[in-house]
N, C-alpha and C positions, 0 to 999 in steps of 0.2 A: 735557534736563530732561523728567522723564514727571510727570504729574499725575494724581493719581485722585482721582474724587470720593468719598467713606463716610459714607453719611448726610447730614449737615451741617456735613462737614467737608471739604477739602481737603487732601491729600496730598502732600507737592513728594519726587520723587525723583532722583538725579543720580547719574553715574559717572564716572569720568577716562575710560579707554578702554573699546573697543568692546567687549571680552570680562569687562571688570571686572562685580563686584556691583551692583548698585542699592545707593546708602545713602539713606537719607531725610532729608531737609533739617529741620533744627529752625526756621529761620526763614529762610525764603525773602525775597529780595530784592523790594521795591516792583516792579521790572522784570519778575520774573517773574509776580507776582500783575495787572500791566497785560496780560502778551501771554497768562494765562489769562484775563483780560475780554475780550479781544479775539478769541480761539478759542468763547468762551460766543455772542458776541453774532452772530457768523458759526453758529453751527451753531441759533441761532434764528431767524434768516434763512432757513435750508432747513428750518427746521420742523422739529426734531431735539431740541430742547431750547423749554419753555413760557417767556415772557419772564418768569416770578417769578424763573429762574434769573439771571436777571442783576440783580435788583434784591438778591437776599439775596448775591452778590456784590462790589458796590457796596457793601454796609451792611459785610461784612467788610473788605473794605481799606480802609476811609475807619474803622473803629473799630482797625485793626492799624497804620495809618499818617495820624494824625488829621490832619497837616498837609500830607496832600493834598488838590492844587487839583481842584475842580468839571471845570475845563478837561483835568486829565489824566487822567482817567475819561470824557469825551467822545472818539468816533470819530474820528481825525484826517480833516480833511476833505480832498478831493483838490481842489489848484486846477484851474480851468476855467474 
């Protein structure tokens, strides 16, 4: 899966194989829009990305997928 970002928007793209086309996803899966929160929140950790990014990401999948839980937009915690 490749993601781009365009303005204020997100991108989902996917292929079958290795040599195939890019097609663009018209509506990407919950799964995929969580492991983009989870690449946002890691590349603002190394300072890469300002943390607004992650909030105006949060606002889009909790408005594309309203009956997501608080707890599946939270970092999974590692036990310890």
């Amino acid at each position: 899966m490749l993601r781009q970002h365009v303005g204020k928007q997100w991108i989902f793209y996917q292929r079958e194989k290795r040599f195939d086309q890019w097609a663009q996803v018209e509506y990407p899966p919950l799964e995929d829009w969580l492991a983009l929160l989870d690449s946002v929140q890691r590349r603002i950790n190394r300072q890469l990305l300002r943390p607004e990014a992650e909030v105006r990401l949060r606002k889009i999948i909790l408005e594309r997928f309203p009956g997501t839980n608080k707890e599946q937009l939270d970092p999974k915690k590692q036990p310890g």
